[in-house]
Backbone bond lengths (Angstrom), bond angles and torsions (degrees), N, CA, C in turn:
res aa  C-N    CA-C-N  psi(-1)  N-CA   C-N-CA  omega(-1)  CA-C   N-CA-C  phi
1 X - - - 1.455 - - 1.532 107.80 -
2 X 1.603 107.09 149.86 1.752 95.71 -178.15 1.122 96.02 -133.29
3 X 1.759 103.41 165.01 1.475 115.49 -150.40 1.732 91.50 -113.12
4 X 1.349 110.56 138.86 1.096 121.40 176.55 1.472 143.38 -101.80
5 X 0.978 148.44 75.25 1.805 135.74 -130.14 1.832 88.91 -98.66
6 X 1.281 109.71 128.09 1.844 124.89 166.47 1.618 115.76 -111.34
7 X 0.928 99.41 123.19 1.816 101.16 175.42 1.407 111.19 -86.75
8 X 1.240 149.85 120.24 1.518 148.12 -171.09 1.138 112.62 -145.29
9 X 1.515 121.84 167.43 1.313 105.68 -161.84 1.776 98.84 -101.24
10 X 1.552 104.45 167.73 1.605 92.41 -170.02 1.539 98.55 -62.87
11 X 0.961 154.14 -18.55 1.196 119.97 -140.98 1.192 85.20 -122.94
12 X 1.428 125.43 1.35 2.048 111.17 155.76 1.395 100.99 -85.63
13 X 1.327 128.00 -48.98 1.605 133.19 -177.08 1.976 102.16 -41.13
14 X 0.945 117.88 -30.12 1.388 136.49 -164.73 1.899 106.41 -94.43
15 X 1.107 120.79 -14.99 1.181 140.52 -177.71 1.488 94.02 -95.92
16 X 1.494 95.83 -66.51 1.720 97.25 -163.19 1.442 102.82 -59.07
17 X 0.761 139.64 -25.38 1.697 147.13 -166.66 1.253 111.10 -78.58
18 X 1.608 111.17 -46.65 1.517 117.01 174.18 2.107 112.79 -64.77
19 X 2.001 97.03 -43.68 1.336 73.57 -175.77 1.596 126.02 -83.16
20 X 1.857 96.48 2.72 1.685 100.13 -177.33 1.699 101.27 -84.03
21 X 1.188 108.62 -15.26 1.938 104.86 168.95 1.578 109.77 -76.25
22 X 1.201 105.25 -32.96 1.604 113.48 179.13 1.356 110.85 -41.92
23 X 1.097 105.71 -73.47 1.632 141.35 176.36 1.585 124.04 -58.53
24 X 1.456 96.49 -4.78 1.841 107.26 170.41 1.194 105.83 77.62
25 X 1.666 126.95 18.96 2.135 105.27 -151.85 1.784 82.81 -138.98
26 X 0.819 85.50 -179.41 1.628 98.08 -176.38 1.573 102.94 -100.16
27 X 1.625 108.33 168.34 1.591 115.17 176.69 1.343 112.25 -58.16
28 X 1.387 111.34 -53.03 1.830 122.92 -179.25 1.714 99.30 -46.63
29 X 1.530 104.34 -52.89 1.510 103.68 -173.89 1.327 126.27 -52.28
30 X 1.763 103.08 -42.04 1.892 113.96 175.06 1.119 111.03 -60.33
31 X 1.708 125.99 -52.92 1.210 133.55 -172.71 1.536 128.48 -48.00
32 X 2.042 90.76 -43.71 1.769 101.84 157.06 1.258 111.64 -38.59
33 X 1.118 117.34 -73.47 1.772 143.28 -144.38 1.945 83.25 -68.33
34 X 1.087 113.27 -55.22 1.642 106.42 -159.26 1.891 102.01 -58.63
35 X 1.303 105.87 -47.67 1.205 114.66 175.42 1.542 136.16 -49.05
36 X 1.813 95.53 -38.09 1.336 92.32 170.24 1.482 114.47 -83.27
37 X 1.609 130.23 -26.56 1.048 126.99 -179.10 1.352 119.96 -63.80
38 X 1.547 120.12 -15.15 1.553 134.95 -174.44 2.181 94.93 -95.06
39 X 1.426 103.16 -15.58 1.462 77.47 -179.33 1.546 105.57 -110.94
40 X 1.318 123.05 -4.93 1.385 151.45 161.58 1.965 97.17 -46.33
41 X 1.695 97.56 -75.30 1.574 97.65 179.70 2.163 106.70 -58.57
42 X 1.172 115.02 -37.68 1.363 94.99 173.40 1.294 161.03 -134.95
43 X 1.701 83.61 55.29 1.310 144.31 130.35 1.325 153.10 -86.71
44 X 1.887 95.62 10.49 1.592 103.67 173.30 2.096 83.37 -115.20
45 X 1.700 112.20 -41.01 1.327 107.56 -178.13 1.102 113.25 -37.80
46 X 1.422 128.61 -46.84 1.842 134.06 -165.38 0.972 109.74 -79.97
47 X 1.790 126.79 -29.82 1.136 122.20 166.41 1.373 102.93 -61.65
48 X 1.402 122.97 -61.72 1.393 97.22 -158.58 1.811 112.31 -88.24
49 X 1.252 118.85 20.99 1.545 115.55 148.26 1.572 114.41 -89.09
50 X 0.982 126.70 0.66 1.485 126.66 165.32 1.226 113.97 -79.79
51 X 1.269 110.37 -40.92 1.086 129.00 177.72 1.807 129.95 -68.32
52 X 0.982 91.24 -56.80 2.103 101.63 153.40 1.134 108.88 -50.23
53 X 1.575 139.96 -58.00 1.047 131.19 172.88 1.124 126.30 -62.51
54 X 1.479 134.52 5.13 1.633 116.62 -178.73 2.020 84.07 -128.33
55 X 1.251 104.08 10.78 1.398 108.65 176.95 1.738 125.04 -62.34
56 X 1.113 125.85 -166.35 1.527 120.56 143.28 1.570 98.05 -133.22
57 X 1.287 89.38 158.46 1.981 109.91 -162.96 1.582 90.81 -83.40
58 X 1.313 119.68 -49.12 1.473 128.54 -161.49 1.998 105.55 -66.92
59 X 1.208 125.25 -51.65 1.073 152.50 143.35 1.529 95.11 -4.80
60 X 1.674 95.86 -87.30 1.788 112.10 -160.84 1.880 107.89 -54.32
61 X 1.643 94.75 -34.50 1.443 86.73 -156.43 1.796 104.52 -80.30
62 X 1.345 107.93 -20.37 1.904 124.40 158.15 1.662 105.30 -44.45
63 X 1.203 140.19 -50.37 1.090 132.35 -179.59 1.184 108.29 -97.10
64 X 1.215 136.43 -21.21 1.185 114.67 147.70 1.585 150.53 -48.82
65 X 1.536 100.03 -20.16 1.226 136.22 -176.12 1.623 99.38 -98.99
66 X 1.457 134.15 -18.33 0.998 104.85 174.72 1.882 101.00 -120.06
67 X 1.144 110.98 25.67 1.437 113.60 172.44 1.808 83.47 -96.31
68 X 1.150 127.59 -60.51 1.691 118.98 -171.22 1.912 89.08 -60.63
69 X 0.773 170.36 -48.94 1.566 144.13 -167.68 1.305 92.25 -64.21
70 X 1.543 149.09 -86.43 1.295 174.94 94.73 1.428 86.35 82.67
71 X 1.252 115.36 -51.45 1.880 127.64 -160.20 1.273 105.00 -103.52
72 X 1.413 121.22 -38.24 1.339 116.39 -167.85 1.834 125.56 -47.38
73 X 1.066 121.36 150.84 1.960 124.72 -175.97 1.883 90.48 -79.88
């Protein structure tokens, strides 16, 4: 496991502290959790830019067009 040193300003360090007491868990513990959820989101973004790109535009923008009828008032 590796150790990580963050410089922040007090009064985010002071945030994070309040919401890692909130939450019953420790700072190390939030920081886990925040971290994976930030590589969670970008690691679904790249998936889905890989994905646009091997896409068709004409395709996407057809269901797009029928999710707005589908939804529309």
């Amino acid at each position: 496991m590796a150790t990580l040193t963050a410089r922040l300003p007090d009064d985010k360090h002071m945030r994070l502290k309040a919401l890692a007491k909130r939450k019953h868990i420790s700072i190390n513990k939030l920081m886990e959790e925040l971290s994976t959820q930030a590589i969670a989101e970008f690691d679904a973004e790249t998936r889905f830019r890989a994905m646009a790109a091997r896409g068709d535009v004409t395709k996407g923008l057809a269901v797009l067009d029928m999710l707005d009828s589908a939804f529309s008032l």
